[in-house]
N, C-alpha and C positions, 0 to 999 in steps of 0.2 A: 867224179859225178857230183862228189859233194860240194865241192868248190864251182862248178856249173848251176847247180839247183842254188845257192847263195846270190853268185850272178846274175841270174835271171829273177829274182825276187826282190832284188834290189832295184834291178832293173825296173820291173814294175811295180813298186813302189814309190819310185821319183817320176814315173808315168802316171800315176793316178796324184800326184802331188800337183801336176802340172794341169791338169783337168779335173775341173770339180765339177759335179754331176749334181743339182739340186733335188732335192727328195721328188717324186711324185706325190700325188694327193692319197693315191693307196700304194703305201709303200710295199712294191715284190717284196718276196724275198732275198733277193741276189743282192738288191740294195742294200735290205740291212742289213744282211754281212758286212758288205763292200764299206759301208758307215759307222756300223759297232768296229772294225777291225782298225778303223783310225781315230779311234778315243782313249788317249791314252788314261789308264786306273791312277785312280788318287790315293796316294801315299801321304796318310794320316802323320801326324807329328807323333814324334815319344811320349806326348803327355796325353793325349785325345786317346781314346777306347774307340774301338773299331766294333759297330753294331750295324747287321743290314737291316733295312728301312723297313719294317712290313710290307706287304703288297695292297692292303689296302691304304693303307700312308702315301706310298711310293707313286708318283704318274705311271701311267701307263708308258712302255716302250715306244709301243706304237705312234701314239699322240708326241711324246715327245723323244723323238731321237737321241742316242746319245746319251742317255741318265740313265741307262740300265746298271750299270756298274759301281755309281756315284755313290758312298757311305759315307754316312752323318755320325759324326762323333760322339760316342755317349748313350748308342742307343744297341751296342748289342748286348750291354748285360739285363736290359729290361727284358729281351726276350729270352733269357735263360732265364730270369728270375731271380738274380742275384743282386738285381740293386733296387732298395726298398721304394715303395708307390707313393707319391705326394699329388695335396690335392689338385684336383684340374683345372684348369687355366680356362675357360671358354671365351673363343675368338673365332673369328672368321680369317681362315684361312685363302693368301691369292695361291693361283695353280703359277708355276714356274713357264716363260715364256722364253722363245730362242729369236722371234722376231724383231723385240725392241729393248734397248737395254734396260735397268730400273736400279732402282738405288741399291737393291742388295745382291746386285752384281759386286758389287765394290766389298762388298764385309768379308774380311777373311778370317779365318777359320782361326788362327792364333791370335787376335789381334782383344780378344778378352777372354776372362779365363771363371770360375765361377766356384765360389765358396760349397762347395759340394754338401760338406757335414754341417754347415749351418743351415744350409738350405732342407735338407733330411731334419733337424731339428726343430725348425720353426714353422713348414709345411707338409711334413710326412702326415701320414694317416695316421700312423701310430701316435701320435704325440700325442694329435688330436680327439682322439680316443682315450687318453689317460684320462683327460680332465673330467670326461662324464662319470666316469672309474669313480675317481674322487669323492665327487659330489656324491654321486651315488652311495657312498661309503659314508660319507658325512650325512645323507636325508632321514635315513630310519629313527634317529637318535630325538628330530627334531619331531619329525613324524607323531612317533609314540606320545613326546610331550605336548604335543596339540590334543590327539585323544586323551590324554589322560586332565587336559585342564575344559574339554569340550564333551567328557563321558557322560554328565549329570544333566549338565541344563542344554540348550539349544545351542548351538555359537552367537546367532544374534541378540537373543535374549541375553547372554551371557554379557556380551559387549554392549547393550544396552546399560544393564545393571553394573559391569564397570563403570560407568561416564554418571550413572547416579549418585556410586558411593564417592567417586571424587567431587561430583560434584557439593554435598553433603558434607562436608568438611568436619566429620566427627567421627571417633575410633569406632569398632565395635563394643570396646569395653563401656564407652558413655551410653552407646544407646541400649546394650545390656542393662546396665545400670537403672533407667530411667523405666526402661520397661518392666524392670522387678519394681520399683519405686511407686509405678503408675501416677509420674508427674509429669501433667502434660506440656507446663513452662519449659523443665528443663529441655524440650525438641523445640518446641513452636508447632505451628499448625500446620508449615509448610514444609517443616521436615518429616513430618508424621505422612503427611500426605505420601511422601516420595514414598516412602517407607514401605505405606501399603501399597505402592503399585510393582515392589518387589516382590511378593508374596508368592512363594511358589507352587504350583500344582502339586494335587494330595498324590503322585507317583514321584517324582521330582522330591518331594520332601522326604518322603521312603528311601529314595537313595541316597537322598546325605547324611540321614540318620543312621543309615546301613556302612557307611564307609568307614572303613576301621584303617584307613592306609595311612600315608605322611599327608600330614595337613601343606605341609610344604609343595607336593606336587598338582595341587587343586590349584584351579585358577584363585584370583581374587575376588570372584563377586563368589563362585562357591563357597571361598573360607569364611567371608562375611555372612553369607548366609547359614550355613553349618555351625557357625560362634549362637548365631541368632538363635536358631533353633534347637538350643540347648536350654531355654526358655522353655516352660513349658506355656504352648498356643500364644505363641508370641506376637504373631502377628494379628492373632484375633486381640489380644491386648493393644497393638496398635490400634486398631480401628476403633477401638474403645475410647480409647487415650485420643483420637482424632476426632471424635464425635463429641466430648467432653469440653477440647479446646475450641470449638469453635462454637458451641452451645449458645455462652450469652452474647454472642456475637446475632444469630439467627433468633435469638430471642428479642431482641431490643431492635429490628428491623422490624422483624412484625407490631409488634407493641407500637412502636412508633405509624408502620401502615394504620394501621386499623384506629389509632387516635385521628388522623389524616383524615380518613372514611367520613367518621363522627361531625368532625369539625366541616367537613364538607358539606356535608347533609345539614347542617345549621347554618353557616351561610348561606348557602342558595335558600333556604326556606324562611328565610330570617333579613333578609335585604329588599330593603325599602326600593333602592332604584331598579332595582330588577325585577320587581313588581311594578312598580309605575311604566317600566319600559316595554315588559306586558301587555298594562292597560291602553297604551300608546298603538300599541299591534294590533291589538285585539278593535281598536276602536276604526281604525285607516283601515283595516282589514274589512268590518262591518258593511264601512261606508263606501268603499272598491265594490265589492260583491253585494249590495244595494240591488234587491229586486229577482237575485238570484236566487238558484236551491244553494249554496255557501253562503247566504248572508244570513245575519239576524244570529250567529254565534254566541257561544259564553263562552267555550274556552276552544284552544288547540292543542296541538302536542308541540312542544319547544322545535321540532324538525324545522317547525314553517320558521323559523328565525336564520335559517341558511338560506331560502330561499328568497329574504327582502331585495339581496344585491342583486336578485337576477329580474323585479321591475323595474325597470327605465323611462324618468319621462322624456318629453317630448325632447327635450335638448342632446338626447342619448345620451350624458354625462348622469343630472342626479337621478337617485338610485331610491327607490321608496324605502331605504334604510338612513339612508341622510337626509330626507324630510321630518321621518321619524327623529333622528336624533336630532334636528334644527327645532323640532316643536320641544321633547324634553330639554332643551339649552336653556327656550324660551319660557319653559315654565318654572325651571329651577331657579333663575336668576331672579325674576319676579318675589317667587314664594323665601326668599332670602333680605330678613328683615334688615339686616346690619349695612342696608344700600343707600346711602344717605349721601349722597354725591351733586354736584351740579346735575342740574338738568339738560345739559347740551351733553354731557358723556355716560348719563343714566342708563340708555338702551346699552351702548358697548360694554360699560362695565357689568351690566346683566348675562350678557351675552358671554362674555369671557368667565363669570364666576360659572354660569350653567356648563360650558364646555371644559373646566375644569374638573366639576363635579361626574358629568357624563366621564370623562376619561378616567376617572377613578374606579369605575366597575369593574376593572381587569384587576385593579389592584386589591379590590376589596374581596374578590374571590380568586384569590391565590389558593387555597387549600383545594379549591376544584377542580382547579390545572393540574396540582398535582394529583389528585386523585384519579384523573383523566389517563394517567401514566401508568397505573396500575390494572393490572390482571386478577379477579378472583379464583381463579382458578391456580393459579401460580401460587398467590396464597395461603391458600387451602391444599396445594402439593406439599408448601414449606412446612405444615404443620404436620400434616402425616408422614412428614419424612421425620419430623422430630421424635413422633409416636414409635418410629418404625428403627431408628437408632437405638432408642431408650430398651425396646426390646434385645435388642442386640446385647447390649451393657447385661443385662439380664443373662442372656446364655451364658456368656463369658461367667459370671459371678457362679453358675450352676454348673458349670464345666468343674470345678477344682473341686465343687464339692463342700465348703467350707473352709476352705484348707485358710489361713492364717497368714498373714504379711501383709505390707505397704500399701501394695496393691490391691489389695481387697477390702481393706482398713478405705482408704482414698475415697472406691467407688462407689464400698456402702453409705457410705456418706452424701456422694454425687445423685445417688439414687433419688435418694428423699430427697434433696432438692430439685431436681428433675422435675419429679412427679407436679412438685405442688407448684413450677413454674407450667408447666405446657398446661394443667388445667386452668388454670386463669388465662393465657393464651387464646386458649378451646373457647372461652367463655368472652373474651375480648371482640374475637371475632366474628360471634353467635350475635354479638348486641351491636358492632359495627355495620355487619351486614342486614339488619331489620332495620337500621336507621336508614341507610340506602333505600332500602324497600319503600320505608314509608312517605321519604322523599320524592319517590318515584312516581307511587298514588296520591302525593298531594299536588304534583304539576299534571299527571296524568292520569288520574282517577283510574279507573277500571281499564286502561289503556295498559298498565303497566304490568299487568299480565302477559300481554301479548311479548314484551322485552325478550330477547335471548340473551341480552347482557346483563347482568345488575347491572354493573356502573356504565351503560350505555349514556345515562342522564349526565354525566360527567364530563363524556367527549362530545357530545351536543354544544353543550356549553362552553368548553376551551374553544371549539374552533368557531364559534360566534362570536366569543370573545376577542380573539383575533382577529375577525370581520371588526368588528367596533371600532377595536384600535387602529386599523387604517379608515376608516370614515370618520375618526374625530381629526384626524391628522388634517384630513381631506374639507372639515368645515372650519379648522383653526386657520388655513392657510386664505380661505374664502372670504372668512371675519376679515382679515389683514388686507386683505385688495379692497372690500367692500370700505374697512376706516380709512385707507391713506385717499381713494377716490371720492369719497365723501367729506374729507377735510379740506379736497385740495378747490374742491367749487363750493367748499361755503367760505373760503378765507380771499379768495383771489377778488370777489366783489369789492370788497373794502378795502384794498390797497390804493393809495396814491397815485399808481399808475395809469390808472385809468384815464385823468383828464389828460395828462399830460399826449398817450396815445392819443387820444383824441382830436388833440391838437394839431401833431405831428400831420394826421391824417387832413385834417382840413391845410394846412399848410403845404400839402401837398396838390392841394387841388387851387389854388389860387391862380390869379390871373397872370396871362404871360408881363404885364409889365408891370409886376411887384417882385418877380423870380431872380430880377437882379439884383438884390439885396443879400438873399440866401450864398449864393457861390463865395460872396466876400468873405463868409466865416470862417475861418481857417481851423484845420481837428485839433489846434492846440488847443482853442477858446476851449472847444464843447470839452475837450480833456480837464481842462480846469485854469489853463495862461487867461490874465486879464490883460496883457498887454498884444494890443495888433500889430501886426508884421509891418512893414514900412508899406504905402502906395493902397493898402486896404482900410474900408471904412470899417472902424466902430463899431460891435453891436449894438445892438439896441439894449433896453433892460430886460425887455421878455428875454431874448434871445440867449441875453449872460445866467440869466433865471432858471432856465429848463436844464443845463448841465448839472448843476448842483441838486437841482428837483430829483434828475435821473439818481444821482447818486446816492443818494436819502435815500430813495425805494427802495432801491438794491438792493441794498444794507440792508432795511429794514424785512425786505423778503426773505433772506438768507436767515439773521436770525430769528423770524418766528416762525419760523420749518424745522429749525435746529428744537428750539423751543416745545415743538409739537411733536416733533421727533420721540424728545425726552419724556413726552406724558403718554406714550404710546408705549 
């Protein structure tokens, strides 16, 4: 029977070999037997580990016939858990297809082989987990030395104050030194400065007096600061020592303003053309507003002298500020005895000494430009800021109490000078600014109350000043066209050329049967040849005459232009 039942399975075996039966689209059941039963299992090599596939890994049976059985090398000991996790690979997986071939049809299964333990080594989980291990092991250490150099002061502050004291390029022991010393040279003004904008808060200075640990584990602007404040009020000595150095420096600014002031207010009260420049306004002014409630004036307030450039006469060009300056030209040059010149260049030379004179007004009140640049108020801050140091110096000196050294030897000293500089200061100032004042009520009488500025009289005058100076530009340029236009039609009358044009012109106009003469002249003649070309007549004597005439003139034009050039 057994040998029959073999028979017959063989039998249908080489029967179903011979007819192949395509899957359905819902595969029976009958089928997949009939189809799993002719797949033969795959027998893994002696090297590959035999792993079955997960189910969610694996295709589906169903979907894809045949790969039910199908084991991928290497993957059963992940599902016991015996071979270690490495990190994942993320890809897009293709699903396996039976309908058309594709390239990894062709890759077999031995045909590469894979560093196992190196790949566990350089990708495992674990590895990569040592290193944070590590670090982690290595951070506390760095950790703790951060707070311990960032416990006292701020971190920024801290690093602030680092990039100072390098910047500073001196030990703690020099500026110790200097600060028991109280000599302000040995810093300068600009290292003092730095100095006090280290100063630390009255909690902040508590804890670095309070720290009894290694000076070593403080940062560097601590240790610097902690060296410092072994001083006693060290930093209030700084500002001492700051306020010292730059003293005669803020003393001799002012001193120098307030001379300024002085000198200002006496020129402007004290200049003759700036009075008569004045009476020149005052008087064009009078006779403009003729018949008005504004006419019939005795004075103004200096404003109206901005306002000249803005009448226009009729040519829309001059300006009732450049009539004004065209009359003082014309009276300065006059009343100027030393004009003792020909009478043909009398008016010009008049003309240019007045507008000389006129454009020296900016230069004669240079003190009032500059005082035009000044702030009383700015002033008078700088000195009660000097009041307001000197106090300062003061606590400092009553802080120690009397106590004895360099530093108090120095300032007792500084003191009394102090003192008896800012009262004459006080008192410079007191006498600069009533000269202002009284300056103010000699251009503007009872006006000059109404001021919000003192020196408001000051910037009046600079920027009128600056008006001037472009309107004398503006009638220097005018004089110049006015003389070369006026020299050039009183000198061209008298020139030689005149008959000879003349001539030309009537020569022109002659009768047709004299005109054959003229073509015979060939442009050599009238150039200067005396000899005529072959088959032409001769000129005549006029004719050889007028070339040479021409040339005389020429000449004679060229150089007494050159001539009047030079006297101009």
């Amino acid at each position: 029977m057994a040998k029959l039942r073999s028979i017959s399975n063989d039998d249908h075996q080489q029967t179903r070999k011979k007819i192949q039966i395509p899957p359905p689209p819902p595969p029976p059941p009958a089928v997949t037997r009939k189809l799993g039963s002719a797949v033969e299992p795959y027998t893994p090599s002696p090297v590959s580990k035999q792993v079955t596939r997960p189910e969610s890994m694996s295709p589906s049976p169903k979907a894809n016939p045949g790969t039910e059985n199908v084991i991928i090398p290497g993957d059963r000991q992940e599902k016991d858990g015996s071979k270690p996790k490495l990190k994942p690979l993320h890809w897009d997986k293709v699903r396996a297809t039976s309908e058309r071939a594709t390239v990894w049809d062709q890759l077999k299964s031995s045909s590469f082989q894979l560093n196992e333990d190196a790949m566990e080594s350089l990708f495992g989980c674990n590895s990569a987990n040592s290193v944070p291990k590590e670090a982690a092991n290595r951070r506390p250490p760095v950790s703790t030395a951060l707070e311990q150099e960032n416990r006292v002061l701020d971190p920024k502050k801290s690093q602030n104050i680092a990039i100072l004291i390098r910047a500073l390029n001196v030990t703690r022991e020099e500026v110790s030194q200097a600060l028991s010393d109280g000599n302000p040279e040995g810093l300068g003004p600009d290292l003092l400065e730095t100095l006090v904008k280290m100063a630390p808060t009255k909690e902040e200075e508590i804890k670095l007096k309070a720290y009894n640990g290694e000076i070593s584990k403080l940062g560097s602007a601590e240790r610097f600061l902690k060296g410092i404040l072994d001083i006693p009020f060290a930093f209030k000595r700084a500002e001492a020592m700051l306020y010292r150095a730059n003293f005669d420096t803020e003393v001799v600014y002012l001193r120098n303003s307030f001379r300024t002031l002085e000198e200002a207010s006496e020129e402007l009260k004290n200049s003759r053309l700036f009075l008569k420049l004045l009476e020149a306004v005052l008087r064009t002014g009078n006779r403009m507003n003729d018949g008005t409630n504004r006419g019939d004036a005795r004075a103004f307030k200096l404003d109206t002298l901005l306002k000249l450039v803005d009448v226009k006469g009729a040519d829309g060009k001059t300006t009732l500020l450049h009539f004004v300056v065209q009359e003082i030209i014309r009276s300065e040059g006059n009343e100027n005895p030393s004009n003792k010149t020909n009478f043909e260049f009398k008016e010009d030379e008049f003309r240019k000494q007045g507008l000389q004179v006129v454009s020296g007004l900016s230069k004669e009140l240079g003190n009032v430009k500059k005082s035009a640049g000044m702030d009383s108020d700015v002033l008078s801050g700088y000195v009660s800021k000097l009041e307001t140091g000197l106090e300062k110096v003061r606590l400092v000196m009553g802080y120690e109490g009397g106590q004895k050294g360099k530093f108090f030897d120095s300032m007792r000293e500084f003191l009394e000078e102090a003192v008896g500089e800012i009262g004459k200061i006080k008192s410079e100032e007191r006498k600069a600014l009533s000269r202002v004042k009284e300056v103010t009520e000699y251009f503007h009488g009872d006006a000059a109350k109404e001021e919000a500025h003192p020196l408001r009289i000051f910037l009046i005058v600079r920027d009128f000043l600056a008006i001037l100076d472009n309107v004398c530009r503006d009638v220097g340029r005018m004089q110049v066209g006015a003389t070369m236009g006026a020299g050039r039609s009183f000198r061209m009358p008298n020139y030689p050329m005149t008959k000879v044009n003349t001539s030309r012109r009537v020569s022109r106009q002659k009768k047709p049967e004299q005109e054959d003469i003229m073509p015979t002249i060939p442009k050599e003649t009238i150039v200067g040849q005396s000899q005529p070309a072959a088959g032409q007549v001769a000129p005549s004597k006029t004719a050889s005459r007028q070339p040479a005439r021409k040339q005389l003139s020429v000449s004679w034009v060229v150089k007494s232009e050159k001539s009047w050039k030079s006297r101009e």
